[in-house]
C-alpha positions as CSV (number, residue, x, y, z in Angstrom):
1,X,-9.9,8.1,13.9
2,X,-7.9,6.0,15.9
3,X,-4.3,6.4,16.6
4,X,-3.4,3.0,15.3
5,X,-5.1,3.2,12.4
6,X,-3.5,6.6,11.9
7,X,-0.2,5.2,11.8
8,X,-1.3,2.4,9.4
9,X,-2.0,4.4,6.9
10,X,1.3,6.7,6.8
11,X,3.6,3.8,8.4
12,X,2.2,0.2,8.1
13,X,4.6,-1.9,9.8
14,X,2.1,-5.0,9.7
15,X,1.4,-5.1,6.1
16,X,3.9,-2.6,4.1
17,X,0.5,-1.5,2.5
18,X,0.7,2.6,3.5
19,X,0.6,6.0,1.5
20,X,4.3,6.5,2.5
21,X,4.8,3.5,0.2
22,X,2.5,4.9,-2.5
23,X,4.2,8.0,-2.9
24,X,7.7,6.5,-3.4
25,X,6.3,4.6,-6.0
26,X,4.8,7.3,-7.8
27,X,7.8,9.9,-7.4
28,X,10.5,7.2,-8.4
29,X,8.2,5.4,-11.2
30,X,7.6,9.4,-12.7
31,X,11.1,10.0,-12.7
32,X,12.1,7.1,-13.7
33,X,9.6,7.2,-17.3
34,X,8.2,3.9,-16.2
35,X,4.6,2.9,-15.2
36,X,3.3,3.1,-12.0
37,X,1.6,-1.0,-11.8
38,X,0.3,-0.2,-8.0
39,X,-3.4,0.7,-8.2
40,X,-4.1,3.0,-5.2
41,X,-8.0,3.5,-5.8
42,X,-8.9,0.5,-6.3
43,X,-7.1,-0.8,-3.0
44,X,-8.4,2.1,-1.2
45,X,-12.5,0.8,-2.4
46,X,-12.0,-2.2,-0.5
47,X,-10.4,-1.4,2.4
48,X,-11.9,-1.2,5.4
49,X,-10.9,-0.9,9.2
50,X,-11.6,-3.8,11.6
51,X,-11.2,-4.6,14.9
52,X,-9.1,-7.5,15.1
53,X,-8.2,-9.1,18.9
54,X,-9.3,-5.5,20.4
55,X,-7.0,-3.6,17.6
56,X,-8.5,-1.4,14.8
57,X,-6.0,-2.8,11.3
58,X,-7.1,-1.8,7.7
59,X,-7.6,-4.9,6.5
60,X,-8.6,-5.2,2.2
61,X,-10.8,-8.1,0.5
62,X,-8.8,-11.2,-0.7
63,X,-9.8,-9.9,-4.1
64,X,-7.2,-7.1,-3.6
65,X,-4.4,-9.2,-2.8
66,X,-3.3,-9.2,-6.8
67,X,-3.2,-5.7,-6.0
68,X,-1.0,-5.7,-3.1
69,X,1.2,-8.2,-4.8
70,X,2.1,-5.6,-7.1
71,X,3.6,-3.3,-4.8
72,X,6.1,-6.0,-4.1
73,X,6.8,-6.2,-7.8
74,X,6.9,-2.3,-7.7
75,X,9.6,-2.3,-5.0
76,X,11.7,-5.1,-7.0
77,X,11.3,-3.4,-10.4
78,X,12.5,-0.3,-8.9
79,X,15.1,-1.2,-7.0
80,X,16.8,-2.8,-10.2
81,X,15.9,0.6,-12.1
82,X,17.8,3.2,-10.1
């Protein structure tokens, strides 16, 4: 694996998409007795790494992108919460 892509997956600073993000929203959701809306499988089923202008970057279908919209409705919900 690349060392890009490595860091996309624990620290995505292109998309906010990473399993850094994923676990804060399944820590804070649990302990806050609220439902977790992100769905982490099926984001990770169509995600796939390409090489874009000579850089590996997980990249997902555009049928994802309802998906990744929720983890910005995540972050808002549980900012309000706690």
């Amino acid at each position: 694996m690349c060392t890009m892509t490595g860091v996309q997956i624990v620290a995505n600073k292109r998309n906010g998409i990473d399993v850094d993000k994923w676990d804060y929203f399944a820590r804070d959701c649990y302990h806050l007795g609220i439902r977790n809306v992100f769905d982490h499988r099926r984001f990770m089923k169509f995600a796939r790494v390409v090489n874009v202008h000579g850089q590996p970057q997980i990249c997902s279908r555009d049928k994802v992108l309802p998906v990744s919209d929720t983890i910005t409705t995540s972050a808002v919900c549980l900012t309000s919460l706690a």
